[in-house]
N, C-alpha and C positions, 0 to 999 in steps of 0.2 A: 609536621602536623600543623595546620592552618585552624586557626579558631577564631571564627567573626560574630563579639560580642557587640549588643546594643539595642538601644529603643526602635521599636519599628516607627520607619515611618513610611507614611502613605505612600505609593511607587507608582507612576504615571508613564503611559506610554511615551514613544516620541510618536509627531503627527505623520512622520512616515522616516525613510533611511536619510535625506538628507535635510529635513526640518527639526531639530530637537524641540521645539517647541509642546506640550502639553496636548498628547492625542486624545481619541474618546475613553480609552482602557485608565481604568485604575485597580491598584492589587493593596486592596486596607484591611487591615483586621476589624469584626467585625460591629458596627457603628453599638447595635444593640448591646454590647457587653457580653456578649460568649467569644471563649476564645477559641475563635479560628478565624481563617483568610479566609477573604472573598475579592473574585474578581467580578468587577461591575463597570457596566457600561454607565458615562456620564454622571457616575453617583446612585443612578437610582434603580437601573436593572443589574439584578445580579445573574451572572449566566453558570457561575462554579464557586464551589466552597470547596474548604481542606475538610471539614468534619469538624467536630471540637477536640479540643487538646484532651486527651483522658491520662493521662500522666506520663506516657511511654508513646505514643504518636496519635495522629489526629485519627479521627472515627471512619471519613471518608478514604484515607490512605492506606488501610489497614499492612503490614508488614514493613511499616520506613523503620522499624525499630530494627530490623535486621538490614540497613542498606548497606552496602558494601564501599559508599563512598564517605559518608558521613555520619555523626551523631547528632541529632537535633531535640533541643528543649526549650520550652517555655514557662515562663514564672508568670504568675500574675500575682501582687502583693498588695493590691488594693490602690495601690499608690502609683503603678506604672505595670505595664504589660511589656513583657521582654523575652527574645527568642534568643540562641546559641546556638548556633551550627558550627562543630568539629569536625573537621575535613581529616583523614585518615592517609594521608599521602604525602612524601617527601616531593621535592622538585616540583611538583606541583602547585595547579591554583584554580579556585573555580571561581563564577560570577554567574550570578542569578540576576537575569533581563525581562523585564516586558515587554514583550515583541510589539512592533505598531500592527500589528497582525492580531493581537489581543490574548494573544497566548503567554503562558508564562513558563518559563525556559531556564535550564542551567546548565550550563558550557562548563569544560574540563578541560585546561591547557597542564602537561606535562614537557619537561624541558626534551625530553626524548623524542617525543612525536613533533613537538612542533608547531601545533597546530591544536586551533578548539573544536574538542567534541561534544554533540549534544548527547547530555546522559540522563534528562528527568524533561516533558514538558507538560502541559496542563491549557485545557482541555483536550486531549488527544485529535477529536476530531476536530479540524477548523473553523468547520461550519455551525459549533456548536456555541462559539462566539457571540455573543448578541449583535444583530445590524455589522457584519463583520462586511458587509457588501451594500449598507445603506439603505436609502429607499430603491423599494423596488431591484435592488442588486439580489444576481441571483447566485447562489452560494452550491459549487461543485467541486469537493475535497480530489476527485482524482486529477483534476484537471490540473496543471502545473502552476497555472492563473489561475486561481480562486475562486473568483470572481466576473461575472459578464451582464450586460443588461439584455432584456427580451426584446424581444421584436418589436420595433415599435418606438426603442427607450436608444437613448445614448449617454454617456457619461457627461454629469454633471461638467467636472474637471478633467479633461484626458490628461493634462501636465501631471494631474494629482495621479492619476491611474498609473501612468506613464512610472512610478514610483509605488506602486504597489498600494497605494493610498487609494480604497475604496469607499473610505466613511461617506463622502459625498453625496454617493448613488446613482442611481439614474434619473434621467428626466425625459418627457413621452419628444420626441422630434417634433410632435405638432402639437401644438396647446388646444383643449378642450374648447370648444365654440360654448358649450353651456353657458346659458344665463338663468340666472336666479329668478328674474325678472317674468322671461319665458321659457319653460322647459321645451313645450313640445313642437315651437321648430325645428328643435335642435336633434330631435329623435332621428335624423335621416343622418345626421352628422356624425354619429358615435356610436358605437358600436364596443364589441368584449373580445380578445383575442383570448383563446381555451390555452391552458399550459399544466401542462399534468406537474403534481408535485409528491413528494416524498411525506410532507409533514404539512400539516393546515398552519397558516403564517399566524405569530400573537398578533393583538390587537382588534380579533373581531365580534361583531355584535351581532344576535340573534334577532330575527326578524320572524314574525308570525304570518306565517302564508304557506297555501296551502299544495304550489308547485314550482317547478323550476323555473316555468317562464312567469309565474306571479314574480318570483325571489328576482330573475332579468329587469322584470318592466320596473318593478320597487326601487331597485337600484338606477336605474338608466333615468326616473323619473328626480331622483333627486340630484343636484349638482356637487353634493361631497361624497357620494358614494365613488371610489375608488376601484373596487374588486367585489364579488360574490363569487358563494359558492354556495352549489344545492346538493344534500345529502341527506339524511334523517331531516335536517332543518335549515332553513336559510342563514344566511351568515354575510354579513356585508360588514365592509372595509369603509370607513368615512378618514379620507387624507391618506395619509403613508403609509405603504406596505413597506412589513420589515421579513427580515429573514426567509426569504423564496429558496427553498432547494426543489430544482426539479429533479422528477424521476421519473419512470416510464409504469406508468400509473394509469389505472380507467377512471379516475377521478379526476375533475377538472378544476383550477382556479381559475374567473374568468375575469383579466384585467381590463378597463376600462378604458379605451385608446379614441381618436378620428378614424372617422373611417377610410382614408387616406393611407392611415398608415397597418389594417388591419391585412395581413398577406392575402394574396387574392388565392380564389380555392381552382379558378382556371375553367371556369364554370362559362363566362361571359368573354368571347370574343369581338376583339372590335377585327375592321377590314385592314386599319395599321398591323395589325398582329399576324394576319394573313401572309402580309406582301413581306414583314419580315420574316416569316416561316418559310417564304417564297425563296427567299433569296438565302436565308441560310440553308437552306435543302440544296439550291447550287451550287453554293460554296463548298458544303460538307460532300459534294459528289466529284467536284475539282480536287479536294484535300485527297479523298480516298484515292483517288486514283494517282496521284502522284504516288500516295502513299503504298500503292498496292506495286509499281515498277520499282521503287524505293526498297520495297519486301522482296521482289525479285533480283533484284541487284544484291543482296545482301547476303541473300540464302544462297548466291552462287561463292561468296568469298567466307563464310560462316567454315570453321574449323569443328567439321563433328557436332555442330550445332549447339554450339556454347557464343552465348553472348553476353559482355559484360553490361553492368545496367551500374551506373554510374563510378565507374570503377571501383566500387567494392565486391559486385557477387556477380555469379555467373549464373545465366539463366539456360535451363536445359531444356531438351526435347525429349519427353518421355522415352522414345523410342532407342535414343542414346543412353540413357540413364539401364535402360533395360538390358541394354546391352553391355555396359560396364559393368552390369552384377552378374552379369554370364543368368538372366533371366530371371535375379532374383531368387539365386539360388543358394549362396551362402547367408543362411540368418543369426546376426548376432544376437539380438535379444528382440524381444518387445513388451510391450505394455498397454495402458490407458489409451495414450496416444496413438498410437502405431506400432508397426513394426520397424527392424532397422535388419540393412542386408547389407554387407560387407561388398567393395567394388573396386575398382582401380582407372583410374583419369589415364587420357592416350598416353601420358610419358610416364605409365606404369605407378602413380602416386597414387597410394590407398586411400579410399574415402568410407566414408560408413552413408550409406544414403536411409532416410529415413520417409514410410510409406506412411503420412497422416490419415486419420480417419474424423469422422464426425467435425469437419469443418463445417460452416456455415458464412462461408464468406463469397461476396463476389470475385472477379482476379484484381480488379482493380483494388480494393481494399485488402487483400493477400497480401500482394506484392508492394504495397505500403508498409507495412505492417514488417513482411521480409527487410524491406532494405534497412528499414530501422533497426532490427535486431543486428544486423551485416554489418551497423557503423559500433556495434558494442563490441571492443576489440580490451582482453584482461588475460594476463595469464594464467591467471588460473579459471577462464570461461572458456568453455568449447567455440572451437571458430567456425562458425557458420561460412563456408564457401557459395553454393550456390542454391540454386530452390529451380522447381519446375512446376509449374500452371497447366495444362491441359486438360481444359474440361472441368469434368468434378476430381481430374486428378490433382494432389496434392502434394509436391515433396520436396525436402530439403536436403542438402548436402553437407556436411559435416567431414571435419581432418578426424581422419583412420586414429582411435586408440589402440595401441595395440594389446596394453596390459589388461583390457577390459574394463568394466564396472567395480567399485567397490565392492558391492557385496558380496562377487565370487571368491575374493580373497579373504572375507569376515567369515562367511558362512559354510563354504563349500572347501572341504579339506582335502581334496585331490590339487586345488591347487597351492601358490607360494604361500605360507606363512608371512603375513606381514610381521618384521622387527617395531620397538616401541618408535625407534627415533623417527623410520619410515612412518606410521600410525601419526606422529604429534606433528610430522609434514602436511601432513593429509591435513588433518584438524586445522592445522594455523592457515593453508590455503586454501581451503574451502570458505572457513572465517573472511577471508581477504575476499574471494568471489562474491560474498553475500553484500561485503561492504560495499563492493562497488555498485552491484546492481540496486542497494536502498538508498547511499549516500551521496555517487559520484557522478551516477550517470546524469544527462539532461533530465531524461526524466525519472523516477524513483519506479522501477518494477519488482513489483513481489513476485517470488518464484511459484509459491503457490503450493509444491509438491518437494520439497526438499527431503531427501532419502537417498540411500547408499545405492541404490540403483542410477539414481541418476546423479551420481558421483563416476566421471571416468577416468582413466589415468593414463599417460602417457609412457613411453619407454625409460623414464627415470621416476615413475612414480607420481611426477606432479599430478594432482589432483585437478580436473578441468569442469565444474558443474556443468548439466543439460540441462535441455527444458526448461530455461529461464524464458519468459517473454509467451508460453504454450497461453495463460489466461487469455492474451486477447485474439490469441488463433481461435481459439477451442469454441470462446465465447457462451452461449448459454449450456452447452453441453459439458463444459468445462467440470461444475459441481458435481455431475453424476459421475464422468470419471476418474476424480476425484475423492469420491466418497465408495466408489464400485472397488478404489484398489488399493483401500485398506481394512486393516484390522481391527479387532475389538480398541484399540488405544490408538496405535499407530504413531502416526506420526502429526494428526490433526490436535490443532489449536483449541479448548475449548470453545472460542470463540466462533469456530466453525459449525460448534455444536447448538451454541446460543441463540444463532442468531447475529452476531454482532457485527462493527463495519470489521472488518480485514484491515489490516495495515502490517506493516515490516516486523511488527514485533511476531506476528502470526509464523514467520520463516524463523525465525529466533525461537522458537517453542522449538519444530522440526528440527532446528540444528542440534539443538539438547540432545534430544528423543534420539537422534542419529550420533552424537559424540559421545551417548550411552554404550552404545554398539560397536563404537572401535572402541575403546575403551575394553569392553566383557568379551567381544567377539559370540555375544550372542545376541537375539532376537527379542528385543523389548517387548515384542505381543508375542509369543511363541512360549505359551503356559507349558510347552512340555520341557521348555529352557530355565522357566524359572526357578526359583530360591529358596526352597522351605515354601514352596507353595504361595509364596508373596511376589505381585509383581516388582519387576528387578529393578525400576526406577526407584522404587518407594523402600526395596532394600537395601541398594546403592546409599541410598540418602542415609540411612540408619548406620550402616557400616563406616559411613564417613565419619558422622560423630562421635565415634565409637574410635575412632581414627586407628582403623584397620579398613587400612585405604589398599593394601595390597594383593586385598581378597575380591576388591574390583576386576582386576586385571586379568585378561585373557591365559587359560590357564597352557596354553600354548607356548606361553611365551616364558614358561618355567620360573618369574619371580623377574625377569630379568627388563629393567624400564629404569626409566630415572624419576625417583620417588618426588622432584620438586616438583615436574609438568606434569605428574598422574595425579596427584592432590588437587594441583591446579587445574585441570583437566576434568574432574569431579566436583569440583567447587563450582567451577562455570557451567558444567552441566547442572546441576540445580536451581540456579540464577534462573537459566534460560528458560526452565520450563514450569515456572511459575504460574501459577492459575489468574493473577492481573497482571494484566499486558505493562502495566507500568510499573510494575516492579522487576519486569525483565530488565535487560541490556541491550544496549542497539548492540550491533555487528561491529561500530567500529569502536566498544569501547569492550567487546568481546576479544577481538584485535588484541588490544591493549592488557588488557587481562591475560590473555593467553600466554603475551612475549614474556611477561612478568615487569611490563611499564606498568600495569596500575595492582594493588594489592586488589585481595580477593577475600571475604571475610564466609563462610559457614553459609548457608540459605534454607531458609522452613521449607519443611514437606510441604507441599503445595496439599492443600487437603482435600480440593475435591477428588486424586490419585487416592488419600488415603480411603474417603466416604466410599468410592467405589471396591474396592477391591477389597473381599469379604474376608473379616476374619484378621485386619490389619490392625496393627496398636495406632492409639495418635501422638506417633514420634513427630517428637519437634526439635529442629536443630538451631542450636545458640551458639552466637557469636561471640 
C-alpha cells in the first residue's frame, strides 16, 4: 500500500517533452480559498476544476470515493491545506503529471506489466485546454496532432511544433499591410478567409450594426480587428484569437488574412493557367496510356484477379469474389453493416467475405482507409485479407471463423455450451483487442459497436473482434446504424445518448454491457430474460454486494466456474459501465484487472440504470 502525504504545491507543466522548463499549464488549489484544484492557463484562465472537497470527494468528480485505485483526502486547518492519497496496491506505484499538453494525468506502473498505464486524466477532451494551440491554432481532438494552423497561418516555431509544443501558435505567412495612418488603401489588400467552427472562440466583443457586411466593413475598417463573426449580432476579435476548433458547421469565423494569402475560389483565370492546363492535359493523356498497356500487361499475368496492394491486402474482382461464394450463397450472418457469405481462395482457404452497404466514400478514399485497417495486425483482431471496389460495390475479405460469433454459443442452445475457463479466455482477449485498438495502435480507433456479435472465434476458441475501424467506412450513416441495431439499453454509452464527444471510454461501457452476457449467458435488454422483473445489469450489481456472486453465473454451467475470475469478472463489469466516462477504466488497466495484476474494489450502481428502470431500489454498493 503506497501513501503520499504532504502540502500541495503548485504543479507546473514542462514547456514541452524535452524542455523542462515552466510551460503555460499550472495545476493549484484554489487561489480564492475553497478547496479544490484548478488547472489554469498562465495563472489567470481557469479551463477545469475538481469541485470542492465535500468531505468524502470533490463535487465535480462525483464517485472518486469508490475508486478502485486509491483513497483520497484533504484537511484544511486553517493553518495549511493538505491532501493524502492511498494507493491500494502491492508492487506497485503511481505518479500524477501535468502533461505540457495541459492535461492532468495519473500513470500506474506494476512490477508485472512492466510498463506505465494511464488510469485517470483530466480534462478528457484535449481541446478543452485553454489556448492548447495558441493564437489562432486550430484545436482537432481526433486528429493524432492536435493541433494545426489555417490557411494562411504557419507555425510560430516549427522546432517547437516539431515537439508537440503548440503554445506559440500561429502567425498569418504575410503581414497585414494595414496602417493606422490610412485604412482605406489598404481595403484591396485584405480580405476574411470563412472557417466553419464548432464553438464561438473566448475573447470577443459585440459590435452594434445592423448586417453582416456592416459587421465585414466595421472590422476590415479598423486595424486591430482580427476576426468577425455575424449571427444574431456582430462579434469582432481585436488581437489574438485563441481556442479555434473547426467543425463542419453553416456558421462562419471569418479570419482576417492578405489577400495573397486568401485561397483562390478558381473564379479568375489568367492565360499562365491555361498553357499550364495545356500541357498537364498532355502529360495526363501520356500517363494514361502507358498506364492503360501497363493494365493490359497485368491483367494478362493477374492469378484470378487478385492483386496485392502493398504487400499487405489483396485486392479483388467482384466477379471472382462472386465466384468464390459459389454466388453468394452461403450466408454466415449480417447486420447494420452488411451481409457476410462464407467462400474459399483458389487453394481451397475459407474466407468469410463481407458485402458493405451505406458507404459514402469515393474508391480512392475506401481503399485509403482499407489499407490502414490491413496494417492493424493483433491476435486477437480479425485479419482483414483483402477488399474489392467496383463501382458502388463495396467489399471486404476476412480469415474464415469457423466457430462463429459469440453470441450463437451465449444465446442459442443447440449449439456448444461454452465452459467458464473458455468464457474468462474470451473476456481477457477481447480486453486485449480493445487495448490495442485505443492504446497501441498509430492511431487510437474506437470500435463504436462492441457486442457478442461482433466477437468471432476461431477453431480454439480465441476470440478475434470485427468491425473495428467500420466508423470511418460507414461515416455519416454510421449513427443510424448504429442506433437502428439496438435495444432499449443495449450496449450504447449514455453518452451516445447525450450528446457527448465519443472517446474509448464509450467501448469500455460496451465491453461491460457485453462481459454481463458471458458472464449470465443471457441478454442484457431481453425483459423476457430478466430478474424479478429488474434489469439484469442493476441486478447483477445488487447480488454482488450481497456477495452471492454465484447467482450471476450462467445457469448452464451447473455452479461450475472459478469463483476468484467470476467476482472479478463482476467487479470489472460494474467499473466499466459506469454512467461518467472517467470513472470508468481504460482497456489496458481492464487487462490488468482482469489477470488479477491490479486489485478490483466494489463499484456504485450507476444510477441513471437505476432512474430508468421502473420500480428499482437505489442499491448502492460500497467498498
Amino acid at each position: 500500500m503506497n501513501k503520499i502525504t504532504g502540502e500541495y504545491q503548485r504543479l507546473a507543466s514542462w514547456k514541452n517533452s524535452e524542455d523542462p522548463s515552466p510551460g503555460p499549464f499550472i495545476d493549484t488549489i484554489d487561489p480564492s480559498g475553497l478547496n479544490q484544484f484548478l488547472l489554469q492557463w498562465k495563472g489567470i484562465q481557469t479551463y477545469w476544476s475538481s469541485g470542492v472537497w465535500n468531505g468524502h470527494a470533490y463535487s465535480a468528480l462525483p464517485g472518486m470515493d469508490q475508486s478502485p485505485y486509491f483513497v483520497n483526502n484533504f484537511t484544511d486547518n486553517n493553518e495549511k491545506k493538505q491532501c493524502t492519497l492511498t494507493f491500494n496496491m502491492k508492487d506497485a506505484y503511481t505518479r500524477g503529471v501535468l502533461d505540457p499538453s495541459g492535461q492532468a494525468k495519473q500513470w500506474l506502473w506494476t512490477n508485472d506489466s512492466q510498463t506505465w498505464t494511464l488510469i485517470w486524466s483530466q480534462p478528457l477532451d484535449p481541446c478543452d485546454v485553454y489556448s492548447i494551440c495558441g493564437t489562432f491554432g486550430i484545436c482537432d481532438r481526433n486528429s493524432k496532432i492536435f493541433c494545426s494552423c489555417p490557411s494562411g497561418f504557419e507555425p510560430v516555431s516549427f522546432t517547437e511544433w516539431n515537439l508537440n509544443d503548440w503554445s506559440s501558435g500561429c502567425k498569418r505567412k504575410t503581414r497585414l499591410p494595414c496602417s493606422k495612418n490610412d485604412n482605406s488603401t489598404n481595403r484591396g489588400k485584405e480580405g476574411f478567409l470563412p472557417m466553419s467552427f464548432k464553438k464561438i472562440p473566448t475573447g470577443s466583443q459585440p459590435l452594434e450594426v445592423g448586417s453582416a457586411e456592416e459587421c465585414r466593413v466595421a472590422c476590415l475598417r479598423s486595424c486591430s480587428c482580427t476576426a468577425y463573426y455575424y449571427g444574431h449580432q456582430c462579434l469582432i476579435w481585436n488581437g489574438d484569437v485563441r481556442n479555434l476548433q473547426e467543425n463542419s458547421n453553416a456558421l462562419s469565423l471569418y479570419i482576417r488574412l492578405a489577400v495573397s494569402d486568401i485561397p483562390s475560389t478558381g473564379k479568375k483565370k489568367s492565360t499562365r493557367v491555361l498553357i499550364i492546363g495545356l500541357c498537364s492535359g498532355l502529360a495526363a493523356a501520356l500517363c494514361i496510356t502507358m498506364a492503360l498497356f501497363l493494365w493490359i500487361f497485368l491483367r494478362k499475368t493477374q492469378d484470378r484477379g487478385m492483386v496485392s496492394i502493398e504487400s499487405i491486402l489483396v485486392q479483388f474482382k467482384y466477379s471472382d469474389l462472386r465466384q468464390m461464394t459459389k454466388n453468394f450463397s452461403e450466408m454466415l450472418g449480417q447486420g447494420g453493416f452488411g451481409s457476410v457469405f462464407k467462400g474459399a481462395l483458389p487453394n481451397l482457404t475459407a474466407i468469410a467475405v463481407k458485402q458493405l452497404r451505406s458507404i459514402m466514400r469515393q474508391e480512392k478514399d475506401f481503399q485509403t482507409e482499407v489499407i490502414t485497417l490491413g496494417r492493424i495486425q493483433h491476435i486477437n483482431l480479425i485479419r482483414l485479407i483483402g477488399f474489392c471496389c467496383e463501382g458502388t460495390k463495396r467489399l471486404l475479405v476476412y480469415d474464415y471463423m469457423p466457430n462463429g460469433s459469440l453470441d450463437r454459443h451465449l444465446f442459442n442452445r443447440n449449439d456448444v455450451v461454452l465452459d467458464w475457463k473458455t468464457r474468462y479466455q474470451i473476456i481477457i482477449g477481447v480486453a486485449k483487442g480493445l487495448e490495442y485498438l485505443h492504446e497501441k495502435c498509430r492511431d487510437c480507433i474506437i470500435h463504436c459497436d462492441v457486442k457478442p456479435e461482433n466477437i468471432l472465434l476461431d477453431s480454439d476458441f480465441c476470440p478475434k473482434v470485427s468491425d473495428f475501424g467500420m466508423a470511418k467506412l460507414i461515416h455519416r450513416d454510421f449513427s443510424r446504424v448504429l442506433t437502428s441495431t439496438k435495444g432499449t439499453f443495449g450496449y450504447l454509452a449514455p453518452e451516445w445518448i447525450s450528446g457527448q464527444p465519443i472517446t474509448p471510454k464509450a467501448d469500455v461501457y460496451s465491453y461491460g454491457m457485453m462481459l454481463f452476457e458471458v458472464i449470465s449467458g443471457k441478454r442484457n435488454n431481453d425483459q423476457s430474460q430478466s430478474t424479478n422483473n429488474k434489469y439484469f445489469p442493476v441486478w447483477a450489481a445488487a447480488k454482488l454486494t450481497e456477495g452471492n456472486t454465484l447467482s450471476l453465473l450462467d445457469e448452464n454451467l451447473a455452479h461450475d466456474a472459478n469463483m476468484e475470475e467470476l467476482t472479478r469478472a463482476c467487479k470489472v463489469a460494474c467499473w466499466c459501465i459506469q454512467e461518467n466516462e472517467a470513472h470508468r477504466p481504460s482497456m489496458g488497466v481492464v487487462v490488468l484487472m482482469l489477470e488479477g495484476v491490479m486489485a478490483v474494489n466494489l463499484a456504485p450502481i450507476p444510477s441513471f440504470l437505476v432512474q430508468l428502470i421502473e420500480g428499482q431500489g437505489s442499491h448502492t454498493l460500497s467498498g
